[in-house]
C-alpha positions as CSV (number, residue, x, y, z in Angstrom):
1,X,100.2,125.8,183.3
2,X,100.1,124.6,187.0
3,X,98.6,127.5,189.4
4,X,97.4,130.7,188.8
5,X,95.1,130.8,185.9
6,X,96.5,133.4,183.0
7,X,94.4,136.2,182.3
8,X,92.5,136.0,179.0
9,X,93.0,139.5,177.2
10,X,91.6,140.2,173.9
11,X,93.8,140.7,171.1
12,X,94.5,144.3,169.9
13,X,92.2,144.9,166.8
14,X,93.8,144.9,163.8
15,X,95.6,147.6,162.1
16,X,93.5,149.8,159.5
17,X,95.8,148.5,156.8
18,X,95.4,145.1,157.5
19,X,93.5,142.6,155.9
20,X,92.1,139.2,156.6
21,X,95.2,136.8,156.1
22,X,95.8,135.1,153.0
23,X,96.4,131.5,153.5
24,X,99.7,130.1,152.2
25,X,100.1,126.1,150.6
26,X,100.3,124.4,154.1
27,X,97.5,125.1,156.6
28,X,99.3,125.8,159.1
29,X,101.4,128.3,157.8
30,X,99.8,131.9,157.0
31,X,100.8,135.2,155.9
32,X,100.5,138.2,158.2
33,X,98.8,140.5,155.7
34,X,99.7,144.1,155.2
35,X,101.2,146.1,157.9
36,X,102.7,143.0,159.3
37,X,103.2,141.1,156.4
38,X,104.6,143.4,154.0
39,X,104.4,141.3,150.7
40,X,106.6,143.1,148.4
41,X,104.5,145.2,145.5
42,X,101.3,143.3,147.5
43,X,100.2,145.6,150.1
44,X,96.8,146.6,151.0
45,X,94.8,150.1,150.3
46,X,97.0,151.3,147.6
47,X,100.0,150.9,149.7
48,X,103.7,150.3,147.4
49,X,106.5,148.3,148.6
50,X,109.6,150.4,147.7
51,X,111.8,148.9,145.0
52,X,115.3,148.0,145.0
53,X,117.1,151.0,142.7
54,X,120.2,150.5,140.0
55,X,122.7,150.8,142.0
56,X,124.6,150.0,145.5
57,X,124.6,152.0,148.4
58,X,125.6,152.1,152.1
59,X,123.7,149.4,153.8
60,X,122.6,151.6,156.6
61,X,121.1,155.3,157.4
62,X,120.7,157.1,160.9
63,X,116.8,157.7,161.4
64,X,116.9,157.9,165.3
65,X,115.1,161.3,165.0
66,X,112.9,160.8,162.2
67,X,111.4,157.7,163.3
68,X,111.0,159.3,166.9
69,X,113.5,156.7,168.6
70,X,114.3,159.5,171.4
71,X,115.9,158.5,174.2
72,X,119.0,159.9,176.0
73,X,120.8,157.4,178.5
74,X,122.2,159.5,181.3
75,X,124.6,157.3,183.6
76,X,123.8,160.1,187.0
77,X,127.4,160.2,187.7
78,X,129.1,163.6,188.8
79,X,132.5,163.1,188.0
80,X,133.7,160.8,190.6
81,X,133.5,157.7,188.2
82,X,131.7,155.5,190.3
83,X,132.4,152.1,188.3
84,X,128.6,151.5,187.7
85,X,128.3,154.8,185.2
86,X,130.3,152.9,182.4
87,X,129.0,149.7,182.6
88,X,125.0,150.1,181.4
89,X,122.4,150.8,178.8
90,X,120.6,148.3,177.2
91,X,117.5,148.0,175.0
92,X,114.9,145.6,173.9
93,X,113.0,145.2,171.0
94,X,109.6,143.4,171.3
95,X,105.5,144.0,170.5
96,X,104.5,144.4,173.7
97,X,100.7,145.7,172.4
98,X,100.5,142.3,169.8
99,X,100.2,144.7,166.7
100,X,102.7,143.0,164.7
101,X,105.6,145.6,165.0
102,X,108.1,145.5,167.9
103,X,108.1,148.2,170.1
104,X,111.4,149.5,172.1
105,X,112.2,149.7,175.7
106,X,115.4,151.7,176.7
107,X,116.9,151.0,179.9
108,X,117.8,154.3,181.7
109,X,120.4,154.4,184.7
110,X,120.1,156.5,188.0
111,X,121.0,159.0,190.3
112,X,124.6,158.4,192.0
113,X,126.2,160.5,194.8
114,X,126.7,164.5,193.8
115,X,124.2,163.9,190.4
116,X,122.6,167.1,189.5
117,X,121.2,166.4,186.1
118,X,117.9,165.8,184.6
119,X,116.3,162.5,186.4
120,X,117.0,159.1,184.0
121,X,114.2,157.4,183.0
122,X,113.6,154.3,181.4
123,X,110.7,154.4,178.4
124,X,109.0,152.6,176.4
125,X,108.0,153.3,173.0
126,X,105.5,152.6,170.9
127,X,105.9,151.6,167.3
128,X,102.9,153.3,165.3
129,X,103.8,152.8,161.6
130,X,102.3,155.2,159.5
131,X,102.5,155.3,155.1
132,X,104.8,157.8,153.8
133,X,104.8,160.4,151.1
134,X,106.1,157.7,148.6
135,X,103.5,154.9,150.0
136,X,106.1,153.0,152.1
137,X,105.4,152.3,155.3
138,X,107.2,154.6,158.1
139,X,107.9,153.7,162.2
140,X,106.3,156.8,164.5
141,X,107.7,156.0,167.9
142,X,105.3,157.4,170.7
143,X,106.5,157.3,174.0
144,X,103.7,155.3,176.3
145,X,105.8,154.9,179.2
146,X,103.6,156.7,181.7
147,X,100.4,155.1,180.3
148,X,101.9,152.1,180.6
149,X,103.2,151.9,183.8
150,X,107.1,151.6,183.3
151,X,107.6,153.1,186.5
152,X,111.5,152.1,187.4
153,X,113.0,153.8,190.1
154,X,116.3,151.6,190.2
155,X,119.4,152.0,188.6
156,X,118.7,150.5,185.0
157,X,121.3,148.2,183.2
158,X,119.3,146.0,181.0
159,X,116.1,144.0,179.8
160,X,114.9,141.0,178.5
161,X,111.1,140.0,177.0
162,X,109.5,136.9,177.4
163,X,105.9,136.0,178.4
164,X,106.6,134.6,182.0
165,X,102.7,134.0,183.0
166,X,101.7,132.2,180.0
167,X,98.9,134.6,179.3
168,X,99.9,135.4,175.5
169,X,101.6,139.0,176.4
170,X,105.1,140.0,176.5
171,X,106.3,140.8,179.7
172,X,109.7,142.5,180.6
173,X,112.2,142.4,183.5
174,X,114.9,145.0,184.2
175,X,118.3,144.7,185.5
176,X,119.6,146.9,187.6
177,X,122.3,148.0,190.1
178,X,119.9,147.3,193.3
179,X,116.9,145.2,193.1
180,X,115.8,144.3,189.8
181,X,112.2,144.5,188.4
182,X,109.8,142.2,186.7
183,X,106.8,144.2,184.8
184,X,103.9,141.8,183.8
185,X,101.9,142.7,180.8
186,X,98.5,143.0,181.9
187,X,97.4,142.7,178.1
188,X,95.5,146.1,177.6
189,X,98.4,148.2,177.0
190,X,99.5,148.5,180.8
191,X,102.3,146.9,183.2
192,X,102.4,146.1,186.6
193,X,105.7,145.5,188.9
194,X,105.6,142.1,190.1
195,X,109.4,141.5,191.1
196,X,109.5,141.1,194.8
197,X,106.2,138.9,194.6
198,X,107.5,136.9,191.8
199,X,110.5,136.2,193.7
200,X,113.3,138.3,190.8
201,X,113.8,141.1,192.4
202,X,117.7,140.0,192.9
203,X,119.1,142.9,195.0
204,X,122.9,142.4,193.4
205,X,124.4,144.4,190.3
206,X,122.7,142.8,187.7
207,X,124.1,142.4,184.0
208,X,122.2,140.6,181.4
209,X,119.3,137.9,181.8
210,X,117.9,135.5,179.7
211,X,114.3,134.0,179.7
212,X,114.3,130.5,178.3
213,X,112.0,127.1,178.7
214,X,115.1,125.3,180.6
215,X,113.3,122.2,181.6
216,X,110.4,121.8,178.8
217,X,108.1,122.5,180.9
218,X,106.3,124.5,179.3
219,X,107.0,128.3,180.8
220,X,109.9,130.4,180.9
221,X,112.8,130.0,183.8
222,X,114.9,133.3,183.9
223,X,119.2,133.5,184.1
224,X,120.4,136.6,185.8
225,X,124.4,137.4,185.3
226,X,125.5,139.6,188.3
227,X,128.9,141.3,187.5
228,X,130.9,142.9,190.8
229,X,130.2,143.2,194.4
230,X,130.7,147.2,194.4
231,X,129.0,149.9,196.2
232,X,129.8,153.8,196.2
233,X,131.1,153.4,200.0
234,X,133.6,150.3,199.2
235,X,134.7,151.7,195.8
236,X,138.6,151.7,195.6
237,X,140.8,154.0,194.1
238,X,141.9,153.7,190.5
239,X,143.8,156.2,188.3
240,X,146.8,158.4,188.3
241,X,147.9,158.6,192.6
242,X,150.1,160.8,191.5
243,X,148.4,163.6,189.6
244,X,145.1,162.8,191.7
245,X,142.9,161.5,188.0
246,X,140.3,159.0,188.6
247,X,139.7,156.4,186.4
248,X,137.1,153.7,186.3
249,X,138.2,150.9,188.0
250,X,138.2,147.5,186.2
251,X,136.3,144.1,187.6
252,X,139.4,142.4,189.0
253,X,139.6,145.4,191.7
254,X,136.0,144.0,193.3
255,X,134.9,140.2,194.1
256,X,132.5,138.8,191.4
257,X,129.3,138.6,192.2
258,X,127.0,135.1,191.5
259,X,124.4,134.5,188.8
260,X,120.9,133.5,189.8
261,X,119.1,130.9,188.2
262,X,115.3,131.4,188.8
263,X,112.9,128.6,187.7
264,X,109.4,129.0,186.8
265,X,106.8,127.4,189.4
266,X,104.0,128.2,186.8
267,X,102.1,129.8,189.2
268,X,103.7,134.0,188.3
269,X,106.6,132.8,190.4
270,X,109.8,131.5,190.4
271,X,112.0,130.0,192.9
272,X,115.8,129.8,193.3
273,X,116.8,127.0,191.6
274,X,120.7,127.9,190.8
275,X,122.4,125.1,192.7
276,X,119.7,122.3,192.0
277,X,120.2,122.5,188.5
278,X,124.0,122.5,188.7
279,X,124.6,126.3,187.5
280,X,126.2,127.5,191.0
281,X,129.3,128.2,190.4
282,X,132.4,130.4,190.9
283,X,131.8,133.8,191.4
284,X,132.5,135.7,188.6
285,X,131.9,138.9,186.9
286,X,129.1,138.2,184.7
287,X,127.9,140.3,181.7
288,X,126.5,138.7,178.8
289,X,124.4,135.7,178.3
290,X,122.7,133.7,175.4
291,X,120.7,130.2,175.6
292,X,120.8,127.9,172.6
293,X,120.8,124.5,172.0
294,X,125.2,124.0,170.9
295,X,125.3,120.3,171.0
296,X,122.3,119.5,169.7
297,X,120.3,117.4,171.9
298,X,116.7,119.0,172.5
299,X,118.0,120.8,175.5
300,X,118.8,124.5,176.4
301,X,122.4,125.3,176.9
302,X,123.6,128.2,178.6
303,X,126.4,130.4,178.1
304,X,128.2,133.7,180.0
305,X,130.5,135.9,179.1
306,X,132.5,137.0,182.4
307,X,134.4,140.0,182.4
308,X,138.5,138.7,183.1
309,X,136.7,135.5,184.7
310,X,136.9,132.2,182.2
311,X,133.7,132.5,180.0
312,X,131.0,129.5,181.0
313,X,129.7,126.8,178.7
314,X,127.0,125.1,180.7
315,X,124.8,122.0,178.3
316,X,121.8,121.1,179.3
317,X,121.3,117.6,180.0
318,X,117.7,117.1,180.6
319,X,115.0,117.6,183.2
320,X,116.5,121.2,183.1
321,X,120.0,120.2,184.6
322,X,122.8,121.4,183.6
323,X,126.7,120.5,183.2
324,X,129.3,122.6,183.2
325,X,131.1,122.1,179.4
326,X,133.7,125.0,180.1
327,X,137.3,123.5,179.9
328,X,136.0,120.9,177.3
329,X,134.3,123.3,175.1
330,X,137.5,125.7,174.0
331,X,135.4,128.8,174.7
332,X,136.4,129.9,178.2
333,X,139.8,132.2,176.9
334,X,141.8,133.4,174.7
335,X,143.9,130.9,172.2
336,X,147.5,131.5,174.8
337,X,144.3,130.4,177.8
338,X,144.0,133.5,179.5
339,X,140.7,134.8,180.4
340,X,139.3,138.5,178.2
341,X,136.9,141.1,179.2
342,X,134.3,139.6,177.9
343,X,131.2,141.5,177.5
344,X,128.7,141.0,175.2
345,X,127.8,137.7,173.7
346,X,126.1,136.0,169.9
347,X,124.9,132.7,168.9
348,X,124.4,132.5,165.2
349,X,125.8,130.3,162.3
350,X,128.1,132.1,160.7
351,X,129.4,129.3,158.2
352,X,126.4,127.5,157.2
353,X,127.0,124.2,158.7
354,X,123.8,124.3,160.6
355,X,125.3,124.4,163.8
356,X,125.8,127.5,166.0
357,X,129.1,128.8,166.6
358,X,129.6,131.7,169.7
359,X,131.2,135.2,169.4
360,X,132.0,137.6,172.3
361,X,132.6,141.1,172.7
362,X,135.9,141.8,174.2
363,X,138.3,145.1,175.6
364,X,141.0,147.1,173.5
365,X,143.5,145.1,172.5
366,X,141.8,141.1,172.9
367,X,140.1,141.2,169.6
368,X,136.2,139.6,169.7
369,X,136.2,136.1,170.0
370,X,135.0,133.6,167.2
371,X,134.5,129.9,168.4
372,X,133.3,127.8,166.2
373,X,131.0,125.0,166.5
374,X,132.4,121.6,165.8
375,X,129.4,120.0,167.4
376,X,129.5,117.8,170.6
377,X,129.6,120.8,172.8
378,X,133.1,121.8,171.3
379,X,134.7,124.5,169.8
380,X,137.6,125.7,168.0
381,X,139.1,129.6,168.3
382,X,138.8,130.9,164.5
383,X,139.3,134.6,165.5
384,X,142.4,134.7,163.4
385,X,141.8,132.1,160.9
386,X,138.4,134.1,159.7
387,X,139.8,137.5,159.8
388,X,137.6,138.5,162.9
389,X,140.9,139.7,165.1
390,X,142.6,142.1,162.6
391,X,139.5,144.6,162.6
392,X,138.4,144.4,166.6
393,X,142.0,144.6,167.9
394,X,141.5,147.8,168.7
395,X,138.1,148.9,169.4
396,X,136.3,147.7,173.1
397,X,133.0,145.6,171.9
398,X,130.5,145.7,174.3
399,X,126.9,144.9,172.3
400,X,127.1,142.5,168.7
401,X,124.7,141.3,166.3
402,X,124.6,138.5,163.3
403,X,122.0,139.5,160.6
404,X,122.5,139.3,156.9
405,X,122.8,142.8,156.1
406,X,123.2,142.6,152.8
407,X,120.7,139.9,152.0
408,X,123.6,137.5,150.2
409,X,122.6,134.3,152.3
410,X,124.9,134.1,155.1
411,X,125.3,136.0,158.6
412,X,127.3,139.5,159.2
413,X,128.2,140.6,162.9
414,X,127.6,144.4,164.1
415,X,129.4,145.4,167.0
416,X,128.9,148.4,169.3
417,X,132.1,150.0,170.2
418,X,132.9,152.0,173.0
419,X,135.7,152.8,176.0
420,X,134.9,152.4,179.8
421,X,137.3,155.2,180.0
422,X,135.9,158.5,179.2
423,X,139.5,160.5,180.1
424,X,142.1,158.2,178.4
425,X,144.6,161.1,178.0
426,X,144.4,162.5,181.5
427,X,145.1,159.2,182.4
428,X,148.0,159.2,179.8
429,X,146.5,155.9,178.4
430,X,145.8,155.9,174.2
431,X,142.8,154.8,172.5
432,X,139.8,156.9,171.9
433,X,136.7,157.0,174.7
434,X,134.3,157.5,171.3
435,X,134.6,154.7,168.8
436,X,132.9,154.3,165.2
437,X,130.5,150.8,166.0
438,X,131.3,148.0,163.0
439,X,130.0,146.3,160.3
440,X,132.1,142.9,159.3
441,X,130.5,141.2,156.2
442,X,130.9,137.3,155.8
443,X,132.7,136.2,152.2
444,X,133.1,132.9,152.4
445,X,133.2,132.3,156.1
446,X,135.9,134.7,156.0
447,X,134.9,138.5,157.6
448,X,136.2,142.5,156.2
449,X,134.8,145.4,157.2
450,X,132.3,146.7,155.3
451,X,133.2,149.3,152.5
452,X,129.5,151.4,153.0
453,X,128.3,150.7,156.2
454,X,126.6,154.1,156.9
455,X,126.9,153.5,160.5
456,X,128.5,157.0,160.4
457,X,127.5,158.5,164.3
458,X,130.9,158.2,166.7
459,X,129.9,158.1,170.3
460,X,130.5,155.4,173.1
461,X,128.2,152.4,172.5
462,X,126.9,149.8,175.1
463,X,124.0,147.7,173.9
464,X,122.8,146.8,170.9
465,X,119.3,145.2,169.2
466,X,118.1,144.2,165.9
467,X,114.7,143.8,163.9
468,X,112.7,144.9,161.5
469,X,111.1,148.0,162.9
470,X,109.8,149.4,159.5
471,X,108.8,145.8,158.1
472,X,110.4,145.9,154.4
473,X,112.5,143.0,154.4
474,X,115.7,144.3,156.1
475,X,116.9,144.0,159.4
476,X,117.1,147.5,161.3
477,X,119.6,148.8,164.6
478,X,119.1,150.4,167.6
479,X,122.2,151.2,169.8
480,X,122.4,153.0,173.2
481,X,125.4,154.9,174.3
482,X,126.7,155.8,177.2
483,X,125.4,159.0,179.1
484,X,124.5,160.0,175.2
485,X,121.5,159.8,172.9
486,X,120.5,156.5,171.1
487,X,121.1,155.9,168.0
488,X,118.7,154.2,165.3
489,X,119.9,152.8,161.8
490,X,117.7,152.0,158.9
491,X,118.7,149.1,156.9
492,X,118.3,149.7,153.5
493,X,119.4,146.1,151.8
494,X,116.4,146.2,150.0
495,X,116.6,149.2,148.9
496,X,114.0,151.4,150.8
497,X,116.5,154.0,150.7
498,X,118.7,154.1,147.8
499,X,120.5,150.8,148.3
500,X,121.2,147.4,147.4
501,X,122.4,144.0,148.5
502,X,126.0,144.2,148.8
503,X,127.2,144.6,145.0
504,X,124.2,144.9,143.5
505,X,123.0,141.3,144.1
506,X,119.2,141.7,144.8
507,X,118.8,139.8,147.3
508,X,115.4,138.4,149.0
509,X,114.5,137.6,152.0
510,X,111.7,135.7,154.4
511,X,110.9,136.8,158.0
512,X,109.7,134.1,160.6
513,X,107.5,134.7,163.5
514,X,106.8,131.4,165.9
515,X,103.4,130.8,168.0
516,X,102.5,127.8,169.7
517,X,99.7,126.4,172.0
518,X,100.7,126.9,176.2
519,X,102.3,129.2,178.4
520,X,105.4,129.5,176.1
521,X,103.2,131.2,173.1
522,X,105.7,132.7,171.2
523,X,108.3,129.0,171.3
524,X,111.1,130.7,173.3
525,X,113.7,127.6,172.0
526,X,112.6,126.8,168.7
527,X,115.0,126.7,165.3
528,X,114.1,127.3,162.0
529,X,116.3,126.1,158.8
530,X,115.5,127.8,155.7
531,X,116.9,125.6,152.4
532,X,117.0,127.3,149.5
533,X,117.4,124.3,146.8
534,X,120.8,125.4,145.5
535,X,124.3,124.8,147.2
536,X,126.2,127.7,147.3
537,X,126.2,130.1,150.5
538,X,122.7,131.1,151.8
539,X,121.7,127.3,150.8
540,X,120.8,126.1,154.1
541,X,120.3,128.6,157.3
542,X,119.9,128.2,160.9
543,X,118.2,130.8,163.3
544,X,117.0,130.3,166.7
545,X,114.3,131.7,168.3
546,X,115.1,133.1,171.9
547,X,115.1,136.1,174.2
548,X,118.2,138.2,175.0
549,X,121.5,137.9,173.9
550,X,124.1,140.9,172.7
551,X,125.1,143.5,175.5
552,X,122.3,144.1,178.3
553,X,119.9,143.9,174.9
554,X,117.2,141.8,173.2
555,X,116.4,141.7,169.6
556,X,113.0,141.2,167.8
557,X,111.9,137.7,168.0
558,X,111.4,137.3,164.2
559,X,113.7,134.7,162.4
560,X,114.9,136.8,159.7
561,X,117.1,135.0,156.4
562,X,118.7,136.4,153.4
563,X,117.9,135.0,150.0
564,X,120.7,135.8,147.8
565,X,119.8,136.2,143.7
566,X,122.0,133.0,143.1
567,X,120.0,131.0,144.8
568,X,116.4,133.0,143.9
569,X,117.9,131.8,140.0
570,X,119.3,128.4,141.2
571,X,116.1,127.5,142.5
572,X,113.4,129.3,139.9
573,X,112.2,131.5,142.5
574,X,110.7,128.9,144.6
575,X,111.4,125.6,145.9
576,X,112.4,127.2,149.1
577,X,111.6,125.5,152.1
578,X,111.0,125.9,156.1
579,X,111.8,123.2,158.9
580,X,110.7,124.2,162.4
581,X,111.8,122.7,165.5
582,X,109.4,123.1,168.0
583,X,111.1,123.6,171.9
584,X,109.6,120.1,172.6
585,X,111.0,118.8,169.5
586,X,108.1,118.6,167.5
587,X,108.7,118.7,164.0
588,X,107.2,120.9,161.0
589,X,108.1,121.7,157.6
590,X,106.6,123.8,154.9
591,X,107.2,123.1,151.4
592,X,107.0,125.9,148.6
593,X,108.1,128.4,151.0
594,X,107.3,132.1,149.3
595,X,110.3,134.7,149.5
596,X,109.7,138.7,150.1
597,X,107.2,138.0,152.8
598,X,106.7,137.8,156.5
599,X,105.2,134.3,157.7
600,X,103.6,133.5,160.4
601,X,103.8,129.6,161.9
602,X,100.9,129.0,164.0
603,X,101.3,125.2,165.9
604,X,98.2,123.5,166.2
């Protein structure tokens, strides 16, 4: 890394239960041992892996209070339904203090005109696992936010995670209504505010952003989405004239407001790079954003979900340029071509094909879109031809997900559900403000909701994030709602709490974590394929390694892939293997990849 030279911090020491690392067939490849490996029925001082039980349950329980995920959102409005108060909450999940478990940082909002409420705050929380009663390990969330120095004043939207200064910690930057904020990891458990000096602090109303390695470079450049140009003293009126009701007004009332496309100098700045690298634009109302390599090529792409603006499609074309794919791609509207509210965005394989097909949250009445990949930078709408319309027609989606939550080989999508409008009848409008968030499971490529979801808490969701707070093998929730308390779901696929894979299966799993030499540590823009030998569903698996994505949200960074039994039988229980693709495009596989255990892939 050009510049500044990165602080050298010394790792955290190891946790108690934790053990020196037990090296795996390929040198390069090791186990994480105890806490942060979890090998199934192998963990360290006397610790059990709990075992799958006899018979099927829901696929999900609320643990927001006993794991200590506490954190209210309050949106500071006073009933004047300034359009901000609707629009925000996000959360990220990442291992800020490099113990192996990812931590969670809640975006708050702020005080608005006429608020008299308790002050919002946004925290950060610790992730202190602890063994339970039955020997299975347990998250303990501690809130660290003072000690740490998450300090935000602003009015929070979202976050995003990714080590900016190449020194080998996390850092995080917040989105916010007003200037945004960049909080460097100093690497002993502290954060300074470094926005203004790093050049981030965009001053706009700030959606989602997106770290990613857009030029392979080496260090991270940063997307910002910036929805509305809307201030308490130019707000219009929207409602009932008659009776007098507000309502919250909706993004076609305001001008859009345009991204910002920072790029690394590799000296703890960035510079403003949005029009040299062909991402300026229309101005339009930008919410969600994901980066992921759609066509193939080696290079970052880019794509934004715009709220009743054309969605954008930009593919990288090397050297960190980018062009605009929109029109060609088939992912800028609806199937009858007219732009959605979109709001939340996903970038997963859904049918196996190895290539990465797009979904995207949308309002009441749009359904969630489904594009699928047909490689080349193109896409075809298969909302209705895979059953995704039916069940979304009438919820609003703000934050979504793909994880296998039933650990059968291929990808499910979780949706956070939620109306803008928190008095529909005064405003003699149906629909309900509180909505039940949903769990689609993929048969066959086709998607129904799912019959025990356990996703049983009603309130008004915004973002969404996934990973695997309590390290078993299954992929766990966090959702924030709207001027509410989170909520905090416990996967329970493998059975930690009564459950099973969908119909009994017994499914496996493997969890991926990525490291690398340089300034990009933890290969922001690397994929991992999992093959499992066999050739039925689960048989070959795609996940990409990046920052955020969802709704104003960031999931863990580990690469997480169901093993269903068919193919654990199919293949004798091993054969499995692993095929990294380096951001650079470096190349490694591992043969005689193990199953039921948490890897880590260390680059030499």
């Amino acid at each position: 890394m050009a510049g500044r030279q990165a602080t050298a911090h010394p790792r955290p020491a190891p946790h108690p239960l934790a053990g020196p690392p037990e090296r795996c067939a390929v040198n390069r490849v090791w186990p994480i041992a105890a806490l942060s490996a979890l090998l199934l029925g192998t963990l360290s001082a006397g610790v059990s892996a709990a075992q799958p039980e006899a018979a099927a349950g829901p696929l999900f329980r609320e643990v927001a209070g006993e794991w200590g995920l506490d954190f209210r959102h309050h949106h500071g409005g006073s009933g004047e339904r300034y359009m901000v108060e609707t629009m925000v909450g996000g959360v990220a999940l990442f291992d800020y203090d490099g113990d192996g478990d990812d931590d969670a940082l809640f975006v708050d909002g702020g005080v608005l005109p006429g608020y008299q409420g308790e002050a919002p705050r946004t925290v950060l929380l610790r992730n202190d696992l602890i063994v339970g009663d039955d020997g299975v390990l347990e998250p303990r969330f501690v809130d660290v936010s003072a000690a740490a120095g998450i300090d935000f004043a602003g009015y929070g939207c979202g976050a995003t995670a990714g080590d900016f200064d190449g020194d080998g910690w996390i850092d995080v930057y917040l989105t916010a209504y007003g200037a945004n904020a960049l909080f460097r990891n100093r690497g002993d458990g502290s954060f300074e505010e470094v926005g203004a000096g790093a050049g981030v602090a965009d001053p706009r109303w700030s959606a989602s952003a997106a770290f990613a390695d857009t030029d392979l470079d080496g260090d991270l450049d940063l997307y910002v989405a910036n929805y509305v140009e809307w201030s308490p003293e130019t707000r219009q009126f929207c409602g009932n004239r008659e009776t007098g009701v507000r309502g919250y007004c909706h993004p076609g009332v305001y001008q859009g407001s345009p991204d910002a496309f920072y790029r690394n100098r590799g000296d703890g700045s960035f510079e403003d790079a949005t029009a040299e690298v062909g991402l300026a634009g229309p101005r339009e109302s930008g919410l969600g954003v994901v980066f992921g390599d759609v066509d193939a090529n080696g290079w970052p792409d880019l794509y934004v979900a715009n709220d009743l603006d054309p969605n954008l499609l930009f593919l990288g074309v090397g050297e960190g340029r980018f062009e605009d794919n929109t029109l060609l791609s088939g992912t800028a509207a609806s199937p009858n071509g007219h732009p959605e509210a979109g709001m939340g965005v996903e970038l997963a394989d859904l049918n196996g094909d190895l290539r990465p097909d797009l979904v995207v949250t949308n309002f009441a009445l749009e359904t969630n879109a489904l594009y699928r990949n047909s490689g080349g930078g193109l896409f075809v709408d298969r909302r209705f031809a895979d059953n995704l319309a039916e069940p979304t027609l009438h919820p609003l989606g703000f934050g979504v997900a793909a994880l296998d939550a039933d650990l059968d080989g291929d990808l499910d999508l979780l949706f956070a559900n939620g109306h803008i409008l928190d008095n529909l009848e005064e405003l003699g409008q149906d629909g309900q403000y509180r909505q039940p968030n949903l769990l689609l499971l993929n048969q066959d490529g086709r998607f129904s909701p799912a019959p025990q979801a356990g996703l049983d808490v009603v309130r008004a969701s915004r973002g969404l994030a996934i990973g695997d707070l309590d390290l078993d093998g299954d992929l766990d929730v966090v959702i924030v709602n709207s001027n509410d308390v989170a909520e905090a779901y416990e996967g329970l696929a493998r059975g930690s709490g009564g459950g099973l894979s969908r119909g009994g299966s017994g499914g496996s799993w493997l969890l991926v974590d990525l490291e690398q030499p340089g300034a990009n540590r933890y290969a922001l823009g690397a994929e991992a394929v999992l093959r499992t030998g066999g050739s039925g569903p689960g048989a070959a698996q795609l996940r990409h390694r990046r920052s955020a994505s969802s709704y104003l949200s960031q999931n863990g960074l580990g690469l997480h892939f169901g093993i269903p039994a068919s193919a654990a039988t199919s293949s004798g229980g091993d054969g499995y293997s692993v095929a990294v693709r380096w951001p650079d495009g470096g190349r490694l596989r591992l043969e005689a990849a193990p199953q039921q255990r948490r890897l880590l892939v260390r680059r030499p």
